[in-house]
C-alpha positions as CSV (number, residue, x, y, z in Angstrom):
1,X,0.0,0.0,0.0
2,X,1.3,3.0,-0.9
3,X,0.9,6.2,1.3
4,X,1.8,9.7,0.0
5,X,2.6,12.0,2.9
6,X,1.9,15.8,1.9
7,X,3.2,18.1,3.4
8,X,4.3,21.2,0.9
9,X,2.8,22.8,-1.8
10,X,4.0,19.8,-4.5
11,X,2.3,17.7,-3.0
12,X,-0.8,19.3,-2.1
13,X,-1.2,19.4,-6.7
14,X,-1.6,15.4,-6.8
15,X,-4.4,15.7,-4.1
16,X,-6.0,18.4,-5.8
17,X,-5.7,15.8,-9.2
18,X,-6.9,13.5,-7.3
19,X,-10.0,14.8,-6.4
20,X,-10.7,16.5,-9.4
21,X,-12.8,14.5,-10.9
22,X,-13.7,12.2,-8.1
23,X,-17.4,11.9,-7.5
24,X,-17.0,10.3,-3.8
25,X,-13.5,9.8,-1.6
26,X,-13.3,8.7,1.9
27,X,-12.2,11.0,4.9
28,X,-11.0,10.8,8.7
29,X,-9.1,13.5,11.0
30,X,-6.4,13.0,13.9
31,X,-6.0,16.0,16.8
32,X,-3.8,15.6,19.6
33,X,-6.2,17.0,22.8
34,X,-4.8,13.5,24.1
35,X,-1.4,14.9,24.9
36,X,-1.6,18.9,23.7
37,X,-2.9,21.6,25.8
38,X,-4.9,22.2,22.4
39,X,-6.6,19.8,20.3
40,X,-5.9,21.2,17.3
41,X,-6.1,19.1,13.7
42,X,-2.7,17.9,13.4
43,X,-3.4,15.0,10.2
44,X,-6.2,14.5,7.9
45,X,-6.1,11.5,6.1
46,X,-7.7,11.1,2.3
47,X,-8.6,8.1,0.0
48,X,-9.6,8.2,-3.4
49,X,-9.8,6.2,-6.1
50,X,-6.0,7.6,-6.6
51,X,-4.8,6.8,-3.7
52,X,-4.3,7.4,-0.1
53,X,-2.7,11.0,1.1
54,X,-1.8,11.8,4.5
55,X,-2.2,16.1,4.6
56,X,-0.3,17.7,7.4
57,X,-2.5,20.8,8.4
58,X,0.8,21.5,10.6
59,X,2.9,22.2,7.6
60,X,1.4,23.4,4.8
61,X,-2.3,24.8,4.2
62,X,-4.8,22.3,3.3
63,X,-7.8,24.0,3.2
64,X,-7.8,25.6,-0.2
65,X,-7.6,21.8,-1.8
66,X,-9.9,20.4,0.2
67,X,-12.4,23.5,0.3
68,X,-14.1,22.9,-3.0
69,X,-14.3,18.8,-2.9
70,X,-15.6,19.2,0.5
71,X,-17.9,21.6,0.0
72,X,-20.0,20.0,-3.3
73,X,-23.1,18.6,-2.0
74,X,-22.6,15.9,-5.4
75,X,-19.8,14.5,-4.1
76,X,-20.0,12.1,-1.5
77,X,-17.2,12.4,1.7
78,X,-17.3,9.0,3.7
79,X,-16.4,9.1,6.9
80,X,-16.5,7.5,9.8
81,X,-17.8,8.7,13.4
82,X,-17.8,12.4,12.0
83,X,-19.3,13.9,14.7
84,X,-15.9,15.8,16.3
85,X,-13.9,15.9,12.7
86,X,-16.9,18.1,11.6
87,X,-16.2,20.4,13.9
88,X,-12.5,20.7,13.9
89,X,-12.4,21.6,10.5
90,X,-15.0,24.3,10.9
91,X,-12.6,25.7,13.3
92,X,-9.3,25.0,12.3
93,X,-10.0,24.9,9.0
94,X,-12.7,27.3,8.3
95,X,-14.2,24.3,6.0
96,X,-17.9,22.7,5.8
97,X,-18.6,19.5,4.4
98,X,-22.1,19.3,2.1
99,X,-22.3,15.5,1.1
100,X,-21.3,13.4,4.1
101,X,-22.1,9.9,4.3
102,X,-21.3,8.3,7.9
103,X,-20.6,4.9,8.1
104,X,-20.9,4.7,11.9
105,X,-24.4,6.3,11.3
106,X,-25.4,3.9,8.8
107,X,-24.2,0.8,11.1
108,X,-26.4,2.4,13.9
109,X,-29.6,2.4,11.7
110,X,-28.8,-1.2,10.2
111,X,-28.9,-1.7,14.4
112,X,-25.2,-3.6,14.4
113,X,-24.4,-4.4,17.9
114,X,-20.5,-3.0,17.2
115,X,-20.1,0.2,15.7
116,X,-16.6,1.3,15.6
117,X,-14.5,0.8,12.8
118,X,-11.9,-1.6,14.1
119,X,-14.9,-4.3,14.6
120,X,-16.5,-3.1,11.5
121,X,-13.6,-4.1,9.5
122,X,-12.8,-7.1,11.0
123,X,-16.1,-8.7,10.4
124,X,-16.6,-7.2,6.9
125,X,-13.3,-8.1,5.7
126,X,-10.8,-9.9,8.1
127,X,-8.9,-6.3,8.7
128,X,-7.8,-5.9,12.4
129,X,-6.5,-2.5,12.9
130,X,-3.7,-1.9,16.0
131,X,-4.4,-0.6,18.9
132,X,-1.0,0.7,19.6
133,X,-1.5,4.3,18.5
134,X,-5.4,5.0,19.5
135,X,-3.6,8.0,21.7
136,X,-0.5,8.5,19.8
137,X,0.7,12.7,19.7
138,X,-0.5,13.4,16.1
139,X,1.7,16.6,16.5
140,X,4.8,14.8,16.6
141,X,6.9,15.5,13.6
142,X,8.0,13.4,11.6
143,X,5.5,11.5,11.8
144,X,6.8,7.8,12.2
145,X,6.5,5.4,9.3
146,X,4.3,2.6,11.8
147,X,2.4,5.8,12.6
148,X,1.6,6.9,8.8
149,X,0.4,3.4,8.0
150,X,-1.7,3.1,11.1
151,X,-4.1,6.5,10.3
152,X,-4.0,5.2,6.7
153,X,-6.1,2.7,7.7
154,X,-8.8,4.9,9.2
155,X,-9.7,5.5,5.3
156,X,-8.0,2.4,3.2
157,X,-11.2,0.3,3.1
158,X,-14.3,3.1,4.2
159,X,-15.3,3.2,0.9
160,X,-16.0,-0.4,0.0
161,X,-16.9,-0.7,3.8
162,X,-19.7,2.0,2.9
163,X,-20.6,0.4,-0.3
164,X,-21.8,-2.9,2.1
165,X,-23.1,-1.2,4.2
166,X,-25.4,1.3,2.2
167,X,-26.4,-2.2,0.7
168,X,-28.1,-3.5,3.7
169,X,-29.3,0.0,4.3
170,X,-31.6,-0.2,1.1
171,X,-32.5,-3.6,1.5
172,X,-34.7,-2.1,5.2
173,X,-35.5,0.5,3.4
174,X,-34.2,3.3,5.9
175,X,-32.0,5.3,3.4
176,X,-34.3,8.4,4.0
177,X,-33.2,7.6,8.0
178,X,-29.5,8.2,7.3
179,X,-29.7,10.9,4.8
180,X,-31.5,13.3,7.2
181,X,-28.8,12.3,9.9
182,X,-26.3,12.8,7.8
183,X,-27.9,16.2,6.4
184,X,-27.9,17.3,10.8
185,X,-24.7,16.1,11.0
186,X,-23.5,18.6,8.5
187,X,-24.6,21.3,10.4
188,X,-22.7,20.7,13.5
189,X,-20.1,23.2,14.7
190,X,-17.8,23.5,17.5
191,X,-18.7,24.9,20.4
192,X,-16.8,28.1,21.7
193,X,-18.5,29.3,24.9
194,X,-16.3,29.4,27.5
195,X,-18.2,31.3,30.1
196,X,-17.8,28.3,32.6
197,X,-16.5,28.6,35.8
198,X,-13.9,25.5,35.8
199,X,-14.8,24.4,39.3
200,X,-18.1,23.2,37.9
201,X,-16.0,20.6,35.6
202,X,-14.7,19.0,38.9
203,X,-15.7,16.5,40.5
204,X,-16.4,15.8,44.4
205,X,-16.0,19.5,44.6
206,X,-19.7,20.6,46.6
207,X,-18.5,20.1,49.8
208,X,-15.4,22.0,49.8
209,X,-15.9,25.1,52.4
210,X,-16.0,28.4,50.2
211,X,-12.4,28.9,50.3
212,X,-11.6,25.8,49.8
213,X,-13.4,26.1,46.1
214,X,-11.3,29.7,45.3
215,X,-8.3,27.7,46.2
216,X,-9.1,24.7,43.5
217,X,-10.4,27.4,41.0
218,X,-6.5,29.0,41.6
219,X,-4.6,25.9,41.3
220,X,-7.2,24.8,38.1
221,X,-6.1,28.5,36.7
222,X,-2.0,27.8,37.7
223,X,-2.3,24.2,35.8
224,X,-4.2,26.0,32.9
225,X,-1.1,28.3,32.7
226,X,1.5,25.4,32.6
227,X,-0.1,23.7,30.2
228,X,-0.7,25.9,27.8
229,X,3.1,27.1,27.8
230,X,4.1,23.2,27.5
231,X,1.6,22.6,25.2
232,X,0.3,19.9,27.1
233,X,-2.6,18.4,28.0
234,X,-4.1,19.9,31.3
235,X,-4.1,16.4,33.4
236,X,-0.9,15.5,32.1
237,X,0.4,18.4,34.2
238,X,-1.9,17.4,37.4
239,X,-5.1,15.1,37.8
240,X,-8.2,17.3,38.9
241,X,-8.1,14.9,42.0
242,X,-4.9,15.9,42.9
243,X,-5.6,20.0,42.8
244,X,-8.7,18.9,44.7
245,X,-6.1,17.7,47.6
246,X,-4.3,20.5,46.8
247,X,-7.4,23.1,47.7
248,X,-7.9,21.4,50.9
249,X,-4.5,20.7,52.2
250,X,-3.6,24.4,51.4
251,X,0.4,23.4,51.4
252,X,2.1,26.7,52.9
253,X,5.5,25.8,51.4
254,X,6.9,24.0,48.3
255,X,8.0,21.3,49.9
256,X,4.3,20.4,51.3
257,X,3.0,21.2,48.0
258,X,6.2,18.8,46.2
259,X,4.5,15.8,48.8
260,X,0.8,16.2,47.8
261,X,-0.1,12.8,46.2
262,X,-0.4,12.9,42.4
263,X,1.4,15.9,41.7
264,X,5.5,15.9,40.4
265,X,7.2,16.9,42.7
266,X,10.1,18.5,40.8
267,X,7.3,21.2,39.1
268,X,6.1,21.8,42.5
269,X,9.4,23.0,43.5
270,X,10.2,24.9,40.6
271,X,6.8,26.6,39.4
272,X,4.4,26.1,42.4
273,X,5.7,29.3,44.4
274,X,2.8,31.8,42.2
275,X,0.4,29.0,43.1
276,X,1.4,29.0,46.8
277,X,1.0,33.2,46.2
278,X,-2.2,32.6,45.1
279,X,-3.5,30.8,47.9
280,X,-1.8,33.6,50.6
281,X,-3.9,36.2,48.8
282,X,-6.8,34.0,49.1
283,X,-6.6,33.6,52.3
284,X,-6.3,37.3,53.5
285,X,-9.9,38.0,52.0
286,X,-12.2,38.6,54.5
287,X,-15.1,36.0,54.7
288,X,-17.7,38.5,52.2
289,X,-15.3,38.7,49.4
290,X,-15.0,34.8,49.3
291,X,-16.1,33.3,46.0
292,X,-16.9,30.1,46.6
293,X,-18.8,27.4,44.7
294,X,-21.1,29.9,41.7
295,X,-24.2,30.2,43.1
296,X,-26.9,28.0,41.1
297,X,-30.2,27.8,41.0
298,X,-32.2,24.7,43.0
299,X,-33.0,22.9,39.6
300,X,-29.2,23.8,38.5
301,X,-28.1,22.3,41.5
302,X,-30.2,19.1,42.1
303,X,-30.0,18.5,38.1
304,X,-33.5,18.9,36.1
305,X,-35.0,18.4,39.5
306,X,-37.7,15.6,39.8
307,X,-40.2,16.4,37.6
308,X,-44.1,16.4,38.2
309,X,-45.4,13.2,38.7
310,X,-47.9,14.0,35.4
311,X,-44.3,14.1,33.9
312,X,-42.9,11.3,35.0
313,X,-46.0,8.9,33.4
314,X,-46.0,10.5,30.5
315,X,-42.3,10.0,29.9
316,X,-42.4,5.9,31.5
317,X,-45.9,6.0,28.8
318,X,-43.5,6.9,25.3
319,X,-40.7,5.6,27.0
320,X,-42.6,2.0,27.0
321,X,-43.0,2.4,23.2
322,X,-40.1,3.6,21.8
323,X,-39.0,0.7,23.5
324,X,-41.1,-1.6,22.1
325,X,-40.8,0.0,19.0
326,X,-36.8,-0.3,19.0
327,X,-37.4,-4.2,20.1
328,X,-39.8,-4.3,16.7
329,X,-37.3,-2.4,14.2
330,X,-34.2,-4.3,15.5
331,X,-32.3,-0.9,16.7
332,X,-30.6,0.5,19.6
333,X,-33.4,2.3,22.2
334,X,-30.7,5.7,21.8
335,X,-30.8,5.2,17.5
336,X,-34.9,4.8,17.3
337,X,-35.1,8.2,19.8
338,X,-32.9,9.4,23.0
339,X,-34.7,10.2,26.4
340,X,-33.8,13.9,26.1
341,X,-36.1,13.8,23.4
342,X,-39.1,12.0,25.2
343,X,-38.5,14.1,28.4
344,X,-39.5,17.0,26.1
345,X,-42.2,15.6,25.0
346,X,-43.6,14.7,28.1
347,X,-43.0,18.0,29.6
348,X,-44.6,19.9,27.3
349,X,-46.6,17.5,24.9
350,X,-47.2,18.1,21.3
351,X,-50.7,18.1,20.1
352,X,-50.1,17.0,16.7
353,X,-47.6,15.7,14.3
354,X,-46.6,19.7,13.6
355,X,-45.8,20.3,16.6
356,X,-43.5,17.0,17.2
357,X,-41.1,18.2,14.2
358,X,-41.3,21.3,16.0
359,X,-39.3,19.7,19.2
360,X,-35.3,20.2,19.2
361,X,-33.7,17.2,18.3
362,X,-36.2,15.4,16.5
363,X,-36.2,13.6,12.9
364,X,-38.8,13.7,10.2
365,X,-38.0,9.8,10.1
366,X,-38.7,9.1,13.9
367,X,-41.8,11.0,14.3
368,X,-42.8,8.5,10.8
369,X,-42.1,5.6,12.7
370,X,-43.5,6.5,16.1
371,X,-45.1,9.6,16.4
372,X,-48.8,8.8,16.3
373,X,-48.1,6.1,18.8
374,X,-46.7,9.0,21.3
375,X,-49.1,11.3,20.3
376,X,-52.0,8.7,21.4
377,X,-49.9,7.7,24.6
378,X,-49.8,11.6,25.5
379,X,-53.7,12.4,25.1
């Protein structure tokens, strides 16, 4: 197998001949979140009838070759478990895809009890893929050769694997199903907000006193800071655990901090004193200007709260038939319709079929398979 590795200018002209007249070519993306402070796309990989290119986003600029093959709602991109490579290349990228077929989609209709691509494979055509780089750095450069040939794989055998697939798809009958997923999963994008207070990401953080919780949100803020100048991933630098133990112990010297459990004791010593710093300050605030835990609202703070007990029927009531249905079809409860979806409709229920499209979420192909079933459970 032959794998061309681009990664200047040269080489980015045999992928844009490669596409050129291509009406379908398969697609898969690598980031390294894994070990980088940022998960920024670090490989895409590319199979077309051609051949097989690995692009390196790191060292040359991609997006103007892939831009106008990606963007042609006639030409099919295959890929597999899309979801999150949809959304890096909107925001790495700046680049939107307009005829995606998913293969893990498809699988998940056909109501396959596997559906990632290493059993996929396997079953359809006796390929087992390693394991050994699943959180490999796809920012290391060079790339090693093991390496190349491993994320060439991701795309090698999508498009026959597709082609089967797609098969069993029209013999149900339920290609209108996966087009309209596929058609939402074009439209997904990544999500910037970042107006989250970071000690609501932690765990077994509630019953920490109020200074306790502006010590963790210091020492979550000192990690942030030394990860992002190593580049690393945040827990690679300390587990949130650890800066939990951290908040409560309250270390008054380096060495204390050095002997906390879970954190390296050598970058305690040399870059703990600002966190240590930190914590004086903290500590010299009288009790009213204490942070704290964010103050939340009761249902923000006990979940959704326990709904109505006219809720909670309605919801068992569709809940019992979607089952049933799922049983019927041959599908995955989630794949037929999730339970964020029923609790909706049993909070506020729709009157008519109108009104069901009208719920976020929903599929013209679901509310066709079960929707005047609900509707009569929620009269």
């Amino acid at each position: 197998m032959e794998i061309r590795y681009v990664d200047d200018v040269a080489g980015l002209g045999e992928v844009e001949s490669a596409l050129r007249n291509t009406e379908r070519f398969a697609l898969d993306c690598e980031a390294a979140g894994y070990h980088r402070y940022s998960d920024r796309l670090c490989l895409v990989q590319l199979t077309a009838p051609a051949g097989t290119f690995l692009l390196d986003p790191l060292s040359v600029d991609i997006a103007p070759v892939l831009r106008e093959a990606l963007a042609d709602p006639d030409r099919q991109v295959v890929m597999h478990g899309a979801d999150y490579d949809v959304r890096l290349l909107d925001r790495d990228l700046g680049l939107e895809i307009r005829g995606l077929y998913d293969t893990q989609v498809t699988a998940s209709l056909l109501g396959l009890p596997a559906l990632g691509l290493s059993a996929l494979l396997k079953e359809h055509f006796g390929v087992e893929l390693s394991k050994k780089y699943q959180k490999a750095d796809w920012a290391e450069r060079p790339i090693p050769a093991e390496m190349r040939s491993y994320a060439a794989h991701d795309t090698l055998h999508l498009l026959e694997l597709r082609d089967r697939l797609d098969a069993r798809l029209r013999e149900m009958g339920r290609e209108e199903w996966a087009e309209e997923e596929f058609r939402a999963l074009e439209q997904v994008r990544f999500d910037t907000t970042e107006d989250v207070d970071p000690v609501t990401r932690v765990k077994n953080t509630r019953d920490l006193h109020p200074r306790e919780v502006d010590r963790l949100r210091a020492a979550l803020e000192w990690r942030d800071g030394l990860a992002r100048v190593r580049d690393r991933a945040s827990f690679r630098i300390a587990g949130d655990p650890t800066l939990v133990e951290v908040a409560r112990r309250n270390p008054g010297t380096l060495e204390e901090l050095a002997n906390v459990q879970g954190l390296n004791g050598g970058l305690a010593r040399g870059e703990g004193q600002p966190l240590l710093e930190a914590f004086r300050a903290l500590d010299s605030l009288p009790d009213e200007e204490v942070r704290g835990y964010p103050r939340l609202s009761a249902e923000e703070r006990n979940g959704r709260g326990r709904p109505p007990p006219e809720v909670d029927e309605r919801f068992n009531r569709i809940k019992a038939i979607r089952n049933a249905r799922a049983e019927e079809l041959g599908l995955d409860r989630a794949a037929l319709i999730s339970n964020a979806i029923l609790q909706r409709m049993a909070e506020s229920p729709p009157k008519s079929v109108d009104e069901m499209l009208e719920i976020r979420g929903i599929r013209t192909w679901q509310v066709d398979v079960m929707g005047n079933a609900v509707l009569r459970a929620l009269l």
